[in-house]
Backbone as CSV, one residue per row, in Angstrom:
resi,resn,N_x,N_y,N_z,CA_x,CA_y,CA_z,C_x,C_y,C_z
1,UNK,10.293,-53.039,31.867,9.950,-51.667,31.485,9.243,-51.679,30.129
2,UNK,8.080,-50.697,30.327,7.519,-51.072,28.920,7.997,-49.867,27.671
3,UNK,8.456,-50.483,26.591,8.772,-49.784,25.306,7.571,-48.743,24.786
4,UNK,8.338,-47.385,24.806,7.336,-46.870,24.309,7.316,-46.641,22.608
5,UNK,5.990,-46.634,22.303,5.952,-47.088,21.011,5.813,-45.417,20.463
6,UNK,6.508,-45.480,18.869,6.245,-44.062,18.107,5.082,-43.878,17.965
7,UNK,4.723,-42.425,17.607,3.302,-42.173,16.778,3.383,-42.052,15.933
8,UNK,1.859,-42.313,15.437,1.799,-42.731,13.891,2.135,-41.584,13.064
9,UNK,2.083,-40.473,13.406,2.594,-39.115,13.062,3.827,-38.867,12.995
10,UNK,4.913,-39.280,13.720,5.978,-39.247,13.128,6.422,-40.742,12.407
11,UNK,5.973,-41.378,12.500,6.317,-42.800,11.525,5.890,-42.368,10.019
12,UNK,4.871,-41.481,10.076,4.006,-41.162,8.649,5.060,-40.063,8.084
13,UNK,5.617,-38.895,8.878,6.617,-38.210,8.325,7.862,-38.516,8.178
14,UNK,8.328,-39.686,8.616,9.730,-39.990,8.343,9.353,-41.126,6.770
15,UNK,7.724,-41.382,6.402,7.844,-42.300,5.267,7.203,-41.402,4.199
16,UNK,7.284,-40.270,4.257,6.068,-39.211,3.494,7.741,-38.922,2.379
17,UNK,7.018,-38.709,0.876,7.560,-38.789,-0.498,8.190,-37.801,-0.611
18,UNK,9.369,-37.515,-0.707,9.654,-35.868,-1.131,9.681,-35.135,-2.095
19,UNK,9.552,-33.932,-2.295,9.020,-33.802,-3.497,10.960,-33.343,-4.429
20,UNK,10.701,-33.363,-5.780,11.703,-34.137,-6.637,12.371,-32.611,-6.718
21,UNK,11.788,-31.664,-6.427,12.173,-30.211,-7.067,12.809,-29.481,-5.683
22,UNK,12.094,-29.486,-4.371,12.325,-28.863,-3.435,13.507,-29.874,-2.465
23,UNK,12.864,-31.391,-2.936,13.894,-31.892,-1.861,13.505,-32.129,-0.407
24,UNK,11.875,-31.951,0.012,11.181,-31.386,1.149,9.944,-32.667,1.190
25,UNK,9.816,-32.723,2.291,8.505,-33.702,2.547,7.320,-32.461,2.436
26,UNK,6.315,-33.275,1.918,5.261,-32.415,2.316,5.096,-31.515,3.674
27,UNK,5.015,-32.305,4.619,5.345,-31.874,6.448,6.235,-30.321,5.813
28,UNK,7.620,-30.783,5.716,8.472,-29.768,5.880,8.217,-28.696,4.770
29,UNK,7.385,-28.485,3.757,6.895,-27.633,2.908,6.207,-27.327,3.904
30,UNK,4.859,-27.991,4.457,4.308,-27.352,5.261,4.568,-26.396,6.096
31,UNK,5.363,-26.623,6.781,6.516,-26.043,8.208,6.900,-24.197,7.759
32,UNK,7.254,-25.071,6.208,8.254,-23.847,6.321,7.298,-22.690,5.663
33,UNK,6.003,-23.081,5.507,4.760,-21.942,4.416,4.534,-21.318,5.766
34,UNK,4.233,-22.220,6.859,4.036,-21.754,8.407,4.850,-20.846,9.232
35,UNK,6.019,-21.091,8.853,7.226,-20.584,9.651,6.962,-19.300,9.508
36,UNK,6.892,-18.718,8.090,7.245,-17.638,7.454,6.375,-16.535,8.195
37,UNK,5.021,-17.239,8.688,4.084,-16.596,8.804,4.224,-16.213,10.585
38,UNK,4.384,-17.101,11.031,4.701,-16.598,12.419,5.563,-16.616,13.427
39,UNK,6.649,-17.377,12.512,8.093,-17.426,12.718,8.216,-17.966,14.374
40,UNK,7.667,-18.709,14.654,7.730,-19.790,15.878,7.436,-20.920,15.346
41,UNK,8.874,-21.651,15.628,9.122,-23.059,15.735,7.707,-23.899,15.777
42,UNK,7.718,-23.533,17.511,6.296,-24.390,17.635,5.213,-24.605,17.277
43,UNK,4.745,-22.970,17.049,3.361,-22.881,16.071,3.067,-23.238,14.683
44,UNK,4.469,-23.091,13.906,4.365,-23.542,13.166,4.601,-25.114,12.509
45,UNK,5.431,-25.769,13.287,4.799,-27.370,13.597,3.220,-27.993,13.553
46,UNK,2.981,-27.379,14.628,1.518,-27.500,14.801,0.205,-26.835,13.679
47,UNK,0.692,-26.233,13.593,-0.550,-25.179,12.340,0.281,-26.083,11.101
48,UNK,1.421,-26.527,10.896,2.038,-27.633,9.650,0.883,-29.116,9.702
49,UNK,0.282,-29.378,11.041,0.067,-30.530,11.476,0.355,-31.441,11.823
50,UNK,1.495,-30.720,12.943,1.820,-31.921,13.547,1.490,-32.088,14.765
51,UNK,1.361,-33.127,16.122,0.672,-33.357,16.553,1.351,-32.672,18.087
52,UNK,0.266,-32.319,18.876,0.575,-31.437,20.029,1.389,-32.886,21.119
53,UNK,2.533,-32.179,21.920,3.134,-33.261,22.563,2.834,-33.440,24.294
54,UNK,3.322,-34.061,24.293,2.827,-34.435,26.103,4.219,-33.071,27.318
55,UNK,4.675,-32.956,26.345,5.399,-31.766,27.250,5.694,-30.871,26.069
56,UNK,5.995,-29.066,26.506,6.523,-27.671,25.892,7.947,-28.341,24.706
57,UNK,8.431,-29.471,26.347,10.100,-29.761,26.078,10.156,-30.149,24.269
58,UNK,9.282,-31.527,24.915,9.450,-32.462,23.600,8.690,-31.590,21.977
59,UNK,7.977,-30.803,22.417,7.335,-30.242,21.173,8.361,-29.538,20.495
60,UNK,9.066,-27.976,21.540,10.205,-28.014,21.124,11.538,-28.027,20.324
61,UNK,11.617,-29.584,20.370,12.649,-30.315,20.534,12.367,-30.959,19.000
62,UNK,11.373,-31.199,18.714,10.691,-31.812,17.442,10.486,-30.958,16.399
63,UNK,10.081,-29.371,17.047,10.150,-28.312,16.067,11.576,-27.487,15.438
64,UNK,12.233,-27.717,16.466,13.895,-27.042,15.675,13.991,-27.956,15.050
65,UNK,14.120,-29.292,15.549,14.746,-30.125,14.209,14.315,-30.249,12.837
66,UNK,12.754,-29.808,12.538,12.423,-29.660,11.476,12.931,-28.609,10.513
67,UNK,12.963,-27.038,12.075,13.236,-26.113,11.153,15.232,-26.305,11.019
68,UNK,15.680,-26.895,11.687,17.204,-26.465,11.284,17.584,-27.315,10.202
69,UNK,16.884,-28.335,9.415,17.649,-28.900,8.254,17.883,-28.087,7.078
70,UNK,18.771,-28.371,6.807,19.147,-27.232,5.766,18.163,-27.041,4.437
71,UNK,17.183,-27.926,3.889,16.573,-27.359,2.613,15.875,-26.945,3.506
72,UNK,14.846,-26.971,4.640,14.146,-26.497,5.567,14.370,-24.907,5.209
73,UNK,15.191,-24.861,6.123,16.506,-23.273,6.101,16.293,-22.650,4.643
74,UNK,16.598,-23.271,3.720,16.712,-22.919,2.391,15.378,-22.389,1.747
75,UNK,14.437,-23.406,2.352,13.016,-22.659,1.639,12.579,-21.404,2.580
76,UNK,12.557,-21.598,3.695,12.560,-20.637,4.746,12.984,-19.064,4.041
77,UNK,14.104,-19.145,3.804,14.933,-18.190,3.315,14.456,-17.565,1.998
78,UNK,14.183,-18.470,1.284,13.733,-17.958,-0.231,12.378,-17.389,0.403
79,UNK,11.195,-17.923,1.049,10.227,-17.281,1.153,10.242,-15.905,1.896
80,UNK,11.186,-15.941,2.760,11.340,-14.263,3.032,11.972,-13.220,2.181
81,UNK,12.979,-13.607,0.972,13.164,-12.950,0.492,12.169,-12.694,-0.896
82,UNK,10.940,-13.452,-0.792,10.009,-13.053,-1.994,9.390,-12.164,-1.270
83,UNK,8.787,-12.198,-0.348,8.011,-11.476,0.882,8.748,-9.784,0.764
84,UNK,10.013,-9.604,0.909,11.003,-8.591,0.671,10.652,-7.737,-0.639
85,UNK,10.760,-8.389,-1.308,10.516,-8.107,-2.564,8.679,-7.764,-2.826
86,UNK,8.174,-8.475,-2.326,6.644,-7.978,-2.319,6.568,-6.789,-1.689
87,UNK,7.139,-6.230,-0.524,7.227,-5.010,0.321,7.734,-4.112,-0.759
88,UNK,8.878,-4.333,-1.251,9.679,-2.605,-2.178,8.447,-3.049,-3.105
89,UNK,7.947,-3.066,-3.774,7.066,-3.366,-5.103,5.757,-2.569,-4.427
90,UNK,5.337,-2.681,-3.115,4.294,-1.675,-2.529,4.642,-0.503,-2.342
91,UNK,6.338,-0.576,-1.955,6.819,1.291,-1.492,6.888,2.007,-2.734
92,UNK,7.162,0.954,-4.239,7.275,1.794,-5.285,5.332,1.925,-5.398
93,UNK,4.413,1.305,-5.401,3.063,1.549,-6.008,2.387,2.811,-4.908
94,UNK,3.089,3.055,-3.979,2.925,3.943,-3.042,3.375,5.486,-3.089
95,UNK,4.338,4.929,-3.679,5.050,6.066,-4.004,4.529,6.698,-5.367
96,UNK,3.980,6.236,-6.274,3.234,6.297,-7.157,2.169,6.939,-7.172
97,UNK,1.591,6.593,-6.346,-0.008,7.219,-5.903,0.608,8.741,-5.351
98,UNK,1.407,8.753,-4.832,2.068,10.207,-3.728,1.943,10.876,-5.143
99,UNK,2.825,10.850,-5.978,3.495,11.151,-7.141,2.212,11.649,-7.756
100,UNK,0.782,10.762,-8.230,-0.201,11.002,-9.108,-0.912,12.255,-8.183
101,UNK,-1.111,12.148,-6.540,-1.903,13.272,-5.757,-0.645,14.622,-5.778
102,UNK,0.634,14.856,-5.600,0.941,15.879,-5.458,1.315,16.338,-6.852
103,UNK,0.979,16.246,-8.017,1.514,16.368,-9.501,0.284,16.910,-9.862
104,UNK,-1.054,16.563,-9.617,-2.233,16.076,-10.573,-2.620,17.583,-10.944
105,UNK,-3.067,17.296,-12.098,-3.305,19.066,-12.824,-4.978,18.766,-12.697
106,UNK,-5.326,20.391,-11.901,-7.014,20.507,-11.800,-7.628,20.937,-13.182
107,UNK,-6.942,20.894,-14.687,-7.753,21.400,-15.773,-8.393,19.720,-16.165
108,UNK,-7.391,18.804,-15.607,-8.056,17.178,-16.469,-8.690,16.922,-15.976
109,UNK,-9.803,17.378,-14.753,-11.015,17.481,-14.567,-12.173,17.932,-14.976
110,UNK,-12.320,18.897,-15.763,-13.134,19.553,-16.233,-13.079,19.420,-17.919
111,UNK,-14.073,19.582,-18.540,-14.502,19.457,-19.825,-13.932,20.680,-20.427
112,UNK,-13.957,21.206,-21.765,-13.945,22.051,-22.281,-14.915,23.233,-21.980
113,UNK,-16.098,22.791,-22.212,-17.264,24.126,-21.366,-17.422,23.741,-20.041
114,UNK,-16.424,23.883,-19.386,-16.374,23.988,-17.518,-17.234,23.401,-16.586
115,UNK,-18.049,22.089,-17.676,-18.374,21.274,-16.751,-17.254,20.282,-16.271
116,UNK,-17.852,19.233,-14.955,-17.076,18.597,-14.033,-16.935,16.901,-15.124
117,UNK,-16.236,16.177,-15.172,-16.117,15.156,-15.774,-16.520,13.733,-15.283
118,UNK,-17.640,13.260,-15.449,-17.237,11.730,-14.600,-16.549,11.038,-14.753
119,UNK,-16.692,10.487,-13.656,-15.650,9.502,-12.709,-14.967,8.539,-13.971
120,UNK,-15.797,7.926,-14.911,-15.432,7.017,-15.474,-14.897,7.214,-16.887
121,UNK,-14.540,9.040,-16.714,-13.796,9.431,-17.685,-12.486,9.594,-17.485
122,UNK,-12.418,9.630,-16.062,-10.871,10.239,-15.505,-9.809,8.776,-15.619
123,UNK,-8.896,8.937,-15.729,-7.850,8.342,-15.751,-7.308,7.783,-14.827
124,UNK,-6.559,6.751,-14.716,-6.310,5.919,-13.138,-5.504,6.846,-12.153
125,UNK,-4.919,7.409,-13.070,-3.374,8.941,-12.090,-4.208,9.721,-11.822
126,UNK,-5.714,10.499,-13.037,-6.413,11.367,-12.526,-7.519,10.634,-10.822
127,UNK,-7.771,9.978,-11.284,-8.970,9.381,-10.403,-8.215,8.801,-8.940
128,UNK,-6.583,8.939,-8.854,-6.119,8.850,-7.730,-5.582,9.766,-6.825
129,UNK,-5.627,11.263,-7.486,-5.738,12.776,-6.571,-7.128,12.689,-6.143
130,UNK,-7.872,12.512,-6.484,-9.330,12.753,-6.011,-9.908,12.045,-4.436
131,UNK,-10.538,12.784,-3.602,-10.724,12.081,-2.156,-12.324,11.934,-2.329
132,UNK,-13.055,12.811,-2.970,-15.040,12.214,-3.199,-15.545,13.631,-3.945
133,UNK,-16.063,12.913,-4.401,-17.147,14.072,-5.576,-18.572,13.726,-4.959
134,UNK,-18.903,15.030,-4.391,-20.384,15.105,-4.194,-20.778,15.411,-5.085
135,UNK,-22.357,14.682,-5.368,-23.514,15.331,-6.379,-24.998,15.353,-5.404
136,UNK,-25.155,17.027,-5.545,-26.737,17.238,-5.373,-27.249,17.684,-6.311
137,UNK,-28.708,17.000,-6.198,-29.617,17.481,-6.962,-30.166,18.897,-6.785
138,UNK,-30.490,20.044,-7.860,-30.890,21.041,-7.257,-32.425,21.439,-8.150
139,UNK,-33.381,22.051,-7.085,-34.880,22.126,-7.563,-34.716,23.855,-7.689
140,UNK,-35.767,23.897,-7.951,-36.344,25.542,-8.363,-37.751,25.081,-7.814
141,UNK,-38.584,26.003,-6.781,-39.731,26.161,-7.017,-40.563,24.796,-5.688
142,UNK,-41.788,25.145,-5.345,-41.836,24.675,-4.264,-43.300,23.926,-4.569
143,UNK,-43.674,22.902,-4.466,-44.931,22.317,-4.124,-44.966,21.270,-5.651
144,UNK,-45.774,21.748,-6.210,-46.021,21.384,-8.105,-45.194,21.826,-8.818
145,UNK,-45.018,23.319,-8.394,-44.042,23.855,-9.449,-43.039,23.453,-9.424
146,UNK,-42.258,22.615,-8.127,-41.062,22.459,-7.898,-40.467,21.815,-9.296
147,UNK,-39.543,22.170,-9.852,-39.110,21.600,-11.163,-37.163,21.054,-10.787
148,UNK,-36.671,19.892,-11.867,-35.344,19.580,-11.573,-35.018,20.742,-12.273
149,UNK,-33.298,20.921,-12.029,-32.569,22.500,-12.758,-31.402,21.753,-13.155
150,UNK,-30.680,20.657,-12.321,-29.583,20.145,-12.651,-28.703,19.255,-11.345
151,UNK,-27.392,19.532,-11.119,-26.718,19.165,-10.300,-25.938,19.476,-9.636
152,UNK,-25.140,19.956,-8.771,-24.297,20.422,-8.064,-23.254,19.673,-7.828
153,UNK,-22.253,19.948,-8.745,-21.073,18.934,-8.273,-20.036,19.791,-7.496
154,UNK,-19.549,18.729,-6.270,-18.260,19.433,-5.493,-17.370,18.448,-5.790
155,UNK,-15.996,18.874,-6.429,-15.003,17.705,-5.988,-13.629,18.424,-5.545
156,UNK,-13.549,17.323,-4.632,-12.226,17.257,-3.305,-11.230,16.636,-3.567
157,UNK,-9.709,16.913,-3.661,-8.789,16.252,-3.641,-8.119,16.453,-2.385
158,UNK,-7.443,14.985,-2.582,-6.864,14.883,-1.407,-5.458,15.865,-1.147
159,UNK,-4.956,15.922,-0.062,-4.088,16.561,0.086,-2.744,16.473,-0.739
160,UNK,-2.610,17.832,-1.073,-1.552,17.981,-2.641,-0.156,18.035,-2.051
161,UNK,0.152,18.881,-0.837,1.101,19.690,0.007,1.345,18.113,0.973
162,UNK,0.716,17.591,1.735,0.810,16.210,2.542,1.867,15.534,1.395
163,UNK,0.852,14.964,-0.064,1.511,13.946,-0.579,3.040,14.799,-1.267
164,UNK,3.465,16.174,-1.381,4.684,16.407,-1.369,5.724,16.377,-0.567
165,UNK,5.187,16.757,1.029,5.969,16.366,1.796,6.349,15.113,2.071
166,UNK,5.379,14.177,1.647,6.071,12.741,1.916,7.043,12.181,1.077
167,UNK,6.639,13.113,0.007,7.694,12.554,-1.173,9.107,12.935,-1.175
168,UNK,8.958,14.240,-0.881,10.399,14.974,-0.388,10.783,14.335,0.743
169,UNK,10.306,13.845,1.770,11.164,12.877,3.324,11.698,12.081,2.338
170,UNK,10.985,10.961,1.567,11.267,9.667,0.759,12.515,10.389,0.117
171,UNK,12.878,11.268,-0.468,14.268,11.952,-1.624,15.385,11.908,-0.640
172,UNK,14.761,12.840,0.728,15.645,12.965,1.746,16.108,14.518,1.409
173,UNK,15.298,15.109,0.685,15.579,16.518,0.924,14.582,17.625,1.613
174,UNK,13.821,17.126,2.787,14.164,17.739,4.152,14.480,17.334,5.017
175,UNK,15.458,18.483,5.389,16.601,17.995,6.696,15.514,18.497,7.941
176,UNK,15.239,20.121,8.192,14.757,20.476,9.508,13.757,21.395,8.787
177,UNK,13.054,21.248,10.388,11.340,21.931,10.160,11.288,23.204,9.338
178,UNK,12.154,24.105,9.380,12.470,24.918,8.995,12.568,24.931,7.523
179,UNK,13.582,24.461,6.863,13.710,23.926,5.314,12.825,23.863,5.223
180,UNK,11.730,22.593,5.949,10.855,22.040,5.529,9.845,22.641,4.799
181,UNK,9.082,23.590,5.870,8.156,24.678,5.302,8.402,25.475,4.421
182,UNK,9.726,26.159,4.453,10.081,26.406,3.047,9.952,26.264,1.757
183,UNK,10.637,24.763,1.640,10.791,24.316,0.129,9.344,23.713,-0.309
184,UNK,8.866,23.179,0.850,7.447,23.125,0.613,6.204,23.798,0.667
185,UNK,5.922,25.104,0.852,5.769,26.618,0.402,6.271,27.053,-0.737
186,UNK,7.490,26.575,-1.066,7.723,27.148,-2.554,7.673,26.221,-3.560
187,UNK,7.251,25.003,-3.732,6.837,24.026,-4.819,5.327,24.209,-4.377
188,UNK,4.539,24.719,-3.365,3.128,25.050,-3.819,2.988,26.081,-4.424
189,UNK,3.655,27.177,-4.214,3.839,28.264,-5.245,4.099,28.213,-6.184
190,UNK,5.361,27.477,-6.507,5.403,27.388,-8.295,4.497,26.566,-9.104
191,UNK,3.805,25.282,-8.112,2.862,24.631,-8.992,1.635,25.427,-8.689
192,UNK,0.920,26.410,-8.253,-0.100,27.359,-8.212,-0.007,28.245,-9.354
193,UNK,1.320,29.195,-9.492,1.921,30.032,-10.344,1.503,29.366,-11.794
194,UNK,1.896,28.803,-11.475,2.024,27.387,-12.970,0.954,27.034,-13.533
195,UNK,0.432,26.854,-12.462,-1.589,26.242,-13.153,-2.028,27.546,-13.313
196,UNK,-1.726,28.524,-12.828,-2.755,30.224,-12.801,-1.972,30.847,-14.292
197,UNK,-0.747,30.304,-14.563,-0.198,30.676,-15.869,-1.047,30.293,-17.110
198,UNK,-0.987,28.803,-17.372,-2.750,27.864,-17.832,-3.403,28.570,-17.553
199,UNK,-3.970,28.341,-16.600,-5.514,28.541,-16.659,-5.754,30.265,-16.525
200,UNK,-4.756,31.287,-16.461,-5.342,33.059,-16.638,-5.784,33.188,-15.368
201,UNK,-5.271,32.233,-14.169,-6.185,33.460,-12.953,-5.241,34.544,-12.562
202,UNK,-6.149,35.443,-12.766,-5.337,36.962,-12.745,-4.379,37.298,-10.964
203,UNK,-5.459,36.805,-9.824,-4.904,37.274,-8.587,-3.794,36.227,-8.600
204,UNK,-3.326,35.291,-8.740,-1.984,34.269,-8.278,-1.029,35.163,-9.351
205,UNK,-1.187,35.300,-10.575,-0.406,36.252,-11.425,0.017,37.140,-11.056
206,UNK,-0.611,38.403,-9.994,-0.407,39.479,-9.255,0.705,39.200,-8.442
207,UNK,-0.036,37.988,-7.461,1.151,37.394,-6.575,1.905,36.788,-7.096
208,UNK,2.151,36.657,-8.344,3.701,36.248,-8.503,4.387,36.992,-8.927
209,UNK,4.396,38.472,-9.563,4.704,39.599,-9.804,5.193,39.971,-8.284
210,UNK,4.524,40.619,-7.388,5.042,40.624,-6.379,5.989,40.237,-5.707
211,UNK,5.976,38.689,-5.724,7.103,38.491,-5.366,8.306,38.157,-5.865
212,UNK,8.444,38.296,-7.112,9.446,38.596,-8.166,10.133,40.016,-7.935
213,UNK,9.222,40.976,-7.723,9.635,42.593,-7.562,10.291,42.928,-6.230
214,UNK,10.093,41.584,-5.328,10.831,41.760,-3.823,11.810,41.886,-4.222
């Protein structure tokens, strides 16, 4: 019967250096940067580089054993819990942005004489309520005479009422649809009330008289 001989692929990983800190062959560093990513044994063997086998069985069979040794396990583990930690660190920068669009005051847009401010004046909290500022050019006059006059700026923010409601689910203080519209109807009111207090617009003033006198 003839002896079958190893491959040079696993002769090379059972003589490969480990490293002094992890405790891990290169291979099994490999494995486990792989694992993380698609969390199959097999694929990640193979995408590690190791070599495709003559049966499902034996591939397998070659891939648990890499992943069940315990520093294996161990790095495995630490890399999902950095991964963890990369996720809350987005729900807080997310939550952040919610925070800068449903907060953002419409006077830190505008200049003192009621022009519009550019872009590269606004502030990172201001410049993250904002969804696009159009600019047109506007003419006077038709043929030769046509002359420039200035610009037409529009600017759009994104939804103020959206990024409160998401923020309030995130608190957990709305329970039902009902509440919902409510409390969120009445923090657009008081922050309307609030800016029309600032800024003197007379009709939100009316309406808040009104409904004070209910």
């Amino acid at each position: 019967m003839k002896r079958k001989l190893p491959k040079v692929h696993d002769i090379l990983q059972k003589t490969e250096k480990k490293d002094s800190r992890t405790g891990l062959t290169p291979f099994e560093a490999r494995f486990a940067e792989e694992w993380v990513k698609s969390m199959d044994n097999r694929q990640a063997y193979l995408d590690a580089g190791g070599e495709p086998e003559e049966s499902n069985h034996t591939l397998s069979t070659k891939a648990s054993k890499i992943k069940n040794k315990k520093l294996v396990l161990f790095a495995i583990d630490k890399k999902l819990k950095a991964m963890t930690k990369k996720v809350d660190l987005k729900k807080e920068e997310v939550l952040s942005e919610l925070m800068r669009i449903g907060f953002a005051d419409p006077r830190a847009f505008f200049n003192e004489d009621g022009s519009l401010k550019v872009m590269s004046e606004l502030t990172v909290a201001e410049a993250s309520a904002v969804s696009s500022i159009t600019v047109v050019e506007q003419y006077e006059g038709v043929g030769q005479e046509r002359q420039f006059i200035g610009f037409q700026k529009t600017i759009k923010f994104n939804d103020k009422l959206k990024a409160l409601e998401l923020l309030c689910k995130n608190l957990g203080i709305l329970k039902s649809d009902t509440n919902q519209t409510n409390i969120l109807n009445q923090i657009q009111l008081n922050l309307s009330v609030d800016n029309a207090k600032k800024l003197g617009v007379t009709k939100l003033l009316e309406l808040d008289k009104i409904l004070n006198d209910k």
